[in-house]
C-alpha positions as CSV (number, residue, x, y, z in Angstrom):
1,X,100.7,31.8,7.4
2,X,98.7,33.8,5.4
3,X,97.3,31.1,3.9
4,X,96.5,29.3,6.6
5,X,94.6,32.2,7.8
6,X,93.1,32.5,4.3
7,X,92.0,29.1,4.6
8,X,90.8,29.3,8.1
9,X,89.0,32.2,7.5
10,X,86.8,31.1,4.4
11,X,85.8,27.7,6.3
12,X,84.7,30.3,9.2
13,X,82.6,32.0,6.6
14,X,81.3,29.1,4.6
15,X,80.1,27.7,7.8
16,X,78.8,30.5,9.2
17,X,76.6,31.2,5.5
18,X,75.9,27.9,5.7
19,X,74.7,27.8,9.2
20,X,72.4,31.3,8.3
21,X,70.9,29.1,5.8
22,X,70.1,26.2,7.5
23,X,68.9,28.8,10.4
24,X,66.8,30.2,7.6
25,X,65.5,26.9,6.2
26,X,64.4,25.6,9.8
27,X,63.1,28.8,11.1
28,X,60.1,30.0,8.6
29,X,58.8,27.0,7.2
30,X,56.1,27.7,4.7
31,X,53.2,25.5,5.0
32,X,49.8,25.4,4.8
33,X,46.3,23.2,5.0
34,X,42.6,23.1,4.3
35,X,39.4,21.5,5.7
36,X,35.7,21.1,4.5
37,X,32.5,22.4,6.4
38,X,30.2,19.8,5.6
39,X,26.3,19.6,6.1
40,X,23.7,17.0,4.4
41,X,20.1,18.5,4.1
42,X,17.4,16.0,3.7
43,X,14.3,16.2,1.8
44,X,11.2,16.4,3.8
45,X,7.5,17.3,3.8
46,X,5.5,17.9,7.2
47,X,1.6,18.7,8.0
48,X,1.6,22.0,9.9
49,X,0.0,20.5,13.1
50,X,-2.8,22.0,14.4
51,X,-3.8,24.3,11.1
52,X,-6.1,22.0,9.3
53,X,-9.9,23.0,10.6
54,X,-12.9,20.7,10.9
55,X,-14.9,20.8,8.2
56,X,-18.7,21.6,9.5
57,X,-21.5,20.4,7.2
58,X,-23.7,22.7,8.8
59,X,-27.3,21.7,9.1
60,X,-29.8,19.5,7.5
61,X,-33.7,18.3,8.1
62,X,-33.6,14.2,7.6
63,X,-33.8,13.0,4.5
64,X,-32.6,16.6,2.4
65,X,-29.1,16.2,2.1
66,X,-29.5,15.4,-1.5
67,X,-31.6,17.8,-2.1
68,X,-31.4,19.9,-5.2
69,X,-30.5,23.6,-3.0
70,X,-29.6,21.8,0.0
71,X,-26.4,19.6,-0.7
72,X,-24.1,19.2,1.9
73,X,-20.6,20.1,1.1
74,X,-17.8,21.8,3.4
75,X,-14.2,22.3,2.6
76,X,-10.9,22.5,4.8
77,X,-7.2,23.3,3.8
78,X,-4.4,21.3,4.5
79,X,-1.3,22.9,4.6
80,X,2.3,21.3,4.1
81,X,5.8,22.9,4.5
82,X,8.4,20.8,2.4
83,X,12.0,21.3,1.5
84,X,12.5,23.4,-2.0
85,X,11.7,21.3,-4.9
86,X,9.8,18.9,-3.2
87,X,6.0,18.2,-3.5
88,X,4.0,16.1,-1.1
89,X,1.5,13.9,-1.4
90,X,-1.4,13.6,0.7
91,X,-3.0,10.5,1.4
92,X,-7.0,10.9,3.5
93,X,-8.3,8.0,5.3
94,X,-12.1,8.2,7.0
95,X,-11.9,5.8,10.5
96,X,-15.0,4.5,10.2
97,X,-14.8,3.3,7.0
98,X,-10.8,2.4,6.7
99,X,-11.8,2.8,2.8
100,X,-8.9,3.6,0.3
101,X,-10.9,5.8,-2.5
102,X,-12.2,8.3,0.7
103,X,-15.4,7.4,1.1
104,X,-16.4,7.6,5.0
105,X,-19.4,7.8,7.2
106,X,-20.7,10.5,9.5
107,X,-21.9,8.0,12.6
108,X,-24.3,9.0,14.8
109,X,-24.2,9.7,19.0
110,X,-26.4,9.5,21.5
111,X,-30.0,8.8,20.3
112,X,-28.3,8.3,16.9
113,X,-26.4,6.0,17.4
114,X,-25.6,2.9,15.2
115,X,-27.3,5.4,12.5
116,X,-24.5,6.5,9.8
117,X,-24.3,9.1,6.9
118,X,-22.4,8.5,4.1
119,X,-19.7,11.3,2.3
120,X,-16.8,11.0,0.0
121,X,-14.2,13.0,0.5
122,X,-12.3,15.0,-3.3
123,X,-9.8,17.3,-4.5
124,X,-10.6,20.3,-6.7
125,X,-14.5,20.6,-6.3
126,X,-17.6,18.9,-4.7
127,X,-17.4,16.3,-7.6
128,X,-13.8,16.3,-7.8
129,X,-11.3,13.3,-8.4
130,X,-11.8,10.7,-5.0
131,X,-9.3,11.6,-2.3
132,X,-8.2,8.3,-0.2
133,X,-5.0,6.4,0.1
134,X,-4.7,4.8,-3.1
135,X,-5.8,8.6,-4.9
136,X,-3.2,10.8,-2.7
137,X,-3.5,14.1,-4.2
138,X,0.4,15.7,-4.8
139,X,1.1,19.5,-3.6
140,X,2.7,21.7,-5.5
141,X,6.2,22.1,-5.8
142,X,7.9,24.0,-2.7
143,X,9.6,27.2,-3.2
144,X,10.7,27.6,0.6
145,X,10.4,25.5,3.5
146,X,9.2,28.4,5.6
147,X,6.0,28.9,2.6
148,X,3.1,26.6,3.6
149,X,2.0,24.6,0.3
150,X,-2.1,24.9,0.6
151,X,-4.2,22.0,-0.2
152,X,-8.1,22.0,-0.1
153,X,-10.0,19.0,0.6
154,X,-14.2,18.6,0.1
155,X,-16.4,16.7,1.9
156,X,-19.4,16.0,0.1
157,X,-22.9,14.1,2.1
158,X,-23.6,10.9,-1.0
159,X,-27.0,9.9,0.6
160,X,-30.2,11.3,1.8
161,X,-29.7,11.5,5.6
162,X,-32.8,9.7,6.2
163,X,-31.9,9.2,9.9
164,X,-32.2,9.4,12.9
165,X,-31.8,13.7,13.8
166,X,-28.6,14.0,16.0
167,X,-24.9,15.0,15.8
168,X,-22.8,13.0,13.7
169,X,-19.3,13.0,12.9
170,X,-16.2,10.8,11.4
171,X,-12.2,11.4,11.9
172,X,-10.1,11.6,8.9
173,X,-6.3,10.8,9.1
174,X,-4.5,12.7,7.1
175,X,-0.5,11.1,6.0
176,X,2.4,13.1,4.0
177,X,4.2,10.8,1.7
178,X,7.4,12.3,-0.2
């Protein structure tokens, strides 16, 4: 009989360790996972809207644009926010002309009108390289988005002005390519 309750006894106890460790197997599984945060940033280059001025050739008497002293020639600054590392380039197109090497004219209004004055518009000086569509002109390289990249443009008067006196005036578009 002792045996028996020898017996009985260890299968009470190898069940119940067993039992603890399936109890302990089931009960605290260790697992664990991961994920990604994920964000694309694309390259871009914008015109700041709105911050590139007019450029006002001032006043001239007819025929003395070309004048030695009196040449007309105004500047503006373009200014472009692009996305580090990137440049722009800055294409110029006159709308009366549609030319592609930024030549334009100033046309006439009121009594003036059908009367034009003809300018080119360049990068780095007065007689700078041609600024048009097939001449963009490329920014410098961006440092921060937030940094506007400054670009100057010049419009220069090419003839005399020998016209009729009034207001003239021409609209250049101005496109970002990057």
């Amino acid at each position: 009989m002792t045996m028996t309750f020898n017996k009985t006894l260890l299968t009470a106890t190898m069940l119940t360790l067993g039992g603890f460790a399936a109890m302990s197997a089931n009960a605290a599984p260790i697992t664990s996972d991961q994920f990604d945060v994920l964000l694309k940033v694309d390259q871009t280059c914008t015109v700041v809207t709105g911050a590139t001025a007019d450029i006002n050739l001032g006043t001239v008497a007819a025929g003395q644009a070309q004048l030695v002293g009196s040449e007309k020639t105004g500047t503006t600054t373009i200014t472009t926010n692009c996305s580090v590392g990137s440049s722009a380039k800055i294409t110029l197109q006159p709308v009366s002309t549609t030319s592609t090497n930024g030549t334009g004219n100033l046309k006439g209004s009121g009594d003036a009108l059908g009367q034009n004055v003809a300018y080119k518009l360049t990068s780095v000086s007065s007689t700078g390289p041609a600024w048009g569509t097939t001449t963009p002109v490329t920014t410098a390289v961006a440092d921060s988005y937030a940094v506007g990249i400054e670009t100057i443009v010049y419009a220069t008067v090419t003839d005399e002005a020998d016209v009729i006196p009034g207001n003239y005036k021409d609209t250049v578009n101005v496109s970002v390519i990057f």
